[in-house]
N, C-alpha and C positions, 0 to 999 in steps of 0.2 A: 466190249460186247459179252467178254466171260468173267465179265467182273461182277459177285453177287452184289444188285444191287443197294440191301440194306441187311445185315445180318437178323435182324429181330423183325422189321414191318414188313421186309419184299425181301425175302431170301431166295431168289432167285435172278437168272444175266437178264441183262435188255435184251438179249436175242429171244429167250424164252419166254419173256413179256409179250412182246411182238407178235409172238407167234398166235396171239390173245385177240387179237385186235382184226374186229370182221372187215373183211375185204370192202373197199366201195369203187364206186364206178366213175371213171374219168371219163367224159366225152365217150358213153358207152364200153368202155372197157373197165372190166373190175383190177383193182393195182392196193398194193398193201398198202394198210392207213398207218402212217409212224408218228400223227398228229399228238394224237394223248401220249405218247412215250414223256414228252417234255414236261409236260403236268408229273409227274411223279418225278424225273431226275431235279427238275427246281427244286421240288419239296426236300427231297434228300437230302440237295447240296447246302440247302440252308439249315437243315437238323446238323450235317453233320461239322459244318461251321460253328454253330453253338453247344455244340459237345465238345467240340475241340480246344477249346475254352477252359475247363475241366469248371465250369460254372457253379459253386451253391447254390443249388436250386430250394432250398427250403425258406421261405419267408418270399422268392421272389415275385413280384409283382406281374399278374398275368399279362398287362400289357405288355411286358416284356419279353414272353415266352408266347404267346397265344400264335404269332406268325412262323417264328422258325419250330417250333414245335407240333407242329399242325398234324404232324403224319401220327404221331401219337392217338387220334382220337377223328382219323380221317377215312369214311368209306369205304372211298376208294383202292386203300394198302390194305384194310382189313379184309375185303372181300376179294382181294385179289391175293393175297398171300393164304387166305384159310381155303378158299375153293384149289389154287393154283396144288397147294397141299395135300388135299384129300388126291387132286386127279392123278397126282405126277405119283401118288401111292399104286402102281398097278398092280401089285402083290393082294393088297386089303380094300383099293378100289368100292369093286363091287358089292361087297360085304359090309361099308361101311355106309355108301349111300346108299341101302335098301335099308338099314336100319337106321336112319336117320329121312330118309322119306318115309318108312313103315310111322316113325314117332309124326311128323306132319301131318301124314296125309288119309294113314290108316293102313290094316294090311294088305288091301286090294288096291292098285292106282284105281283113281277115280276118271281116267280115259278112257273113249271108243275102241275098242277091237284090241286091247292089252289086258291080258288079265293076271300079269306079274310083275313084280317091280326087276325081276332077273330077265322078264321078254322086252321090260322097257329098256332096262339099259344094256341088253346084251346086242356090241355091235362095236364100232368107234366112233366113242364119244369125241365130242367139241365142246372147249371152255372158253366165252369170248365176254368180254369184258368192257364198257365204253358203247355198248351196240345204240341207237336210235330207230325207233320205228314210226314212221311216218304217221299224222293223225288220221283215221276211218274218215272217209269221201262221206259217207253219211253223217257221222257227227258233223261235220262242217257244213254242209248242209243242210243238217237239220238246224244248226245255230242259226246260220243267216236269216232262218224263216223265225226262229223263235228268239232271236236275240233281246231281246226285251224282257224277258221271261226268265233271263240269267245275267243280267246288267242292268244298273239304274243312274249309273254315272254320266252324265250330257256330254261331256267332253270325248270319253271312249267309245261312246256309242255313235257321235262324229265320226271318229276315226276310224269304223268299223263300215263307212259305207262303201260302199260297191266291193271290199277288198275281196280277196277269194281265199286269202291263209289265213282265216282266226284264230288257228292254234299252230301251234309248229311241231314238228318231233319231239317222241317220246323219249327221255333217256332212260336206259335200265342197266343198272349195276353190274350185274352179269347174266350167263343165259349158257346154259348146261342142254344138249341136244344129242340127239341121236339121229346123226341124218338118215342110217338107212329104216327108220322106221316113223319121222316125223316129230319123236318124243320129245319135250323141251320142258323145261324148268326156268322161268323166267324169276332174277333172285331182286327184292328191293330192300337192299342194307341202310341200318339205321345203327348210328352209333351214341348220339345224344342231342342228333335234330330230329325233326318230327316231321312228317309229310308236308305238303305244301296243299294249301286247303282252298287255293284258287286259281286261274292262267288269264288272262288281262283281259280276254273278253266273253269269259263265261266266271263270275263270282262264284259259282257253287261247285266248280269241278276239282276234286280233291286227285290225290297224285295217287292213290290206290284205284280210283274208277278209273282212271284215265291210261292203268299200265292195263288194266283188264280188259278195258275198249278194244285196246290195240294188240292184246294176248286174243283174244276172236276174230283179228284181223288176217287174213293171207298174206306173206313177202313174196310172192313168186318173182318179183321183178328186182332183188336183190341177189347180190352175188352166190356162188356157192359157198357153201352149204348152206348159209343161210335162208336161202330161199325154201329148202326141203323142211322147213317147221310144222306140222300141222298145228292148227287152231285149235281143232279137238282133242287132242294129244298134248296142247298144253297147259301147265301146272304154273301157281303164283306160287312164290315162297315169299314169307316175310322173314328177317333177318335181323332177330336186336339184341340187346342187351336183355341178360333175365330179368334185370328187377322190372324191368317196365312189362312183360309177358305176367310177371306174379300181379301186379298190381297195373294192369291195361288203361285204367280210366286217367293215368299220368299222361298220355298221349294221346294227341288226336288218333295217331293210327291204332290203337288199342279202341278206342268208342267204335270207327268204321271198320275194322274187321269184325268185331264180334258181331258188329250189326249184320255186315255181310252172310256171316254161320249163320247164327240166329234166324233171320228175316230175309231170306233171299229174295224176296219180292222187292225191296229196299233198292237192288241192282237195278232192276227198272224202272226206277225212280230216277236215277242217276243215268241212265244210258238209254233215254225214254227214244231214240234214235235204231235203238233195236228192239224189232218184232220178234213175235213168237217165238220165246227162248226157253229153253227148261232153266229159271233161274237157281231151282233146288242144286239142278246135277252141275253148272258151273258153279255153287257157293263149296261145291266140295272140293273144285280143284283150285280152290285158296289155302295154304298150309302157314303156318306161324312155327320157325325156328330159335334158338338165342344161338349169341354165340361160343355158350357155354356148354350148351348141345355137340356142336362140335369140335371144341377142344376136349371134354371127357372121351369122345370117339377116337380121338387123335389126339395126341399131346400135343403132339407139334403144329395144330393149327393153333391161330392165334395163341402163342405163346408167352404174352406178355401178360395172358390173364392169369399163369404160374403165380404171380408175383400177389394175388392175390388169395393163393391158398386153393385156386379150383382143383 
């Protein structure tokens, strides 16, 4: 348990991981999730089985590397050791993520009743990791009545009858909160896949509408802290590599966030399930980071991008 997990991808113990992981409800009681801990120690155990090897990796065949190599170029470690990084800094903390929200989001957050990024986060924060949020009662509702309208496949539109869960939880990368004030930061990390541009019985529903859906949705009936999120109080961040931020039209999610900024009436297009929204004032609390952003902030976040001169 105080053993660093991985000295470069998760420098940090499995206790400390753990400590990441939101609470969920057993038969009514909230009890710690140790589920995802095994996802990341597989990964490891099979990196570090193939290092141990002391392998030539030049010329070798991706085949061969693609599986035990995975943490190399996996989400999950990246945003879990660069965020785990910034938070466990309490010394520069604060100073680093108001300049590094300041670059997102602008000088002012773009939240109800905050008007500093030092009143957002002044308080004890929470860094959780793996979270899921349930899909909006209204989207599923509104699918059932318009399912036709976003599927044309006979087979799945079969399958879609009478059921009551067309879509299932959300998952999100990670999620930076401030309980005593509601504040959240919902993170979706990309390292060289690209969003997911549909969910099996809506074709048009991309994986950036569908974290925003559920970033306007209330958790009250989720454990604590998590339940303390306000909706209005929270912020997307997107999370990728720089070249694709310089040159956005390489990924789907480079076309639908700018469309997002751009054209915030577009979100109604996409989420025609919610009425009367100010589309403008939620397209500002979408923000676009790299993760070159915050290794210049921090050395020590993602560290393996050293190796490329950043």
């Amino acid at each position: 348990m105080n053993e660093v997990l991985d000295n470069t991808y998760l420098p940090f113990t499995e206790g400390q991981l753990l400590n990441h992981f939101i609470k969920v409800k057993s038969r009514g009681v909230c009890i710690k999730n140790e589920k995802p801990l095994s996802y990341y120690k597989k990964s490891i155990r099979m990196y570090r089985r193939y290092l141990a090897d002391k392998p030539d990796r030049k010329g070798t065949p991706l085949s061969k590397t693609k599986k035990p190599c995975q943490i190399e170029k996996d989400e999950r470690f990246w945003v879990a050791s660069c965020m785990m990084t910034m938070f466990y800094d309490e010394e520069r903390r604060m100073q680093m993520l108001q300049q590094l929200f300041t670059k997102a989001f602008g000088e002012d957050p773009p939240v109800a009743g905050l008007d500093s990024w030092s009143e957002c986060l002044d308080g004890k924060l929470e860094l959780f990791f793996e979270c899921t949020l349930p899909s909006p009662p209204s989207y599923k509702t509104w699918l059932s009545q318009n399912l036709h309208e976003r599927q044309i496949i006979p087979s799945v539109l079969h399958s879609a009858h009478e059921k009551l869960r067309l879509e299932g939880p959300t998952h999100l990368d990670a999620l930076l909160m401030n309980p005593s004030n509601g504040f959240a930061v919902i993170v979706e990390a990309k390292v060289l896949s690209d969003i997911s541009y549909d969910v099996t019985y809506d074709a048009t529903r991309n994986q950036i509408a569908r974290i925003i859906d559920v970033m306007l949705e209330d958790n009250k009936d989720r454990c604590e802290p998590f339940c303390r999120r306000n909706p209005e109080r929270t912020l997307f961040l997107l999370l990728t590599p720089e070249m694709f931020k310089i040159d956005p039209v390489r990924r789907l999610y480079g076309y639908k966030f700018n469309d997002y900024k751009k054209n915030p009436k577009s979100l109604e297009v996409e989420l025609p399930h919610r009425k009367n929204l100010n589309w403008r004032k939620i397209s500002h609390r979408l923000g676009w980071l790299t993760w070159e952003d915050f290794h210049r902030t921090n050395k020590d976040c993602c560290p393996w991008l050293s190796k490329q001169g950043i």
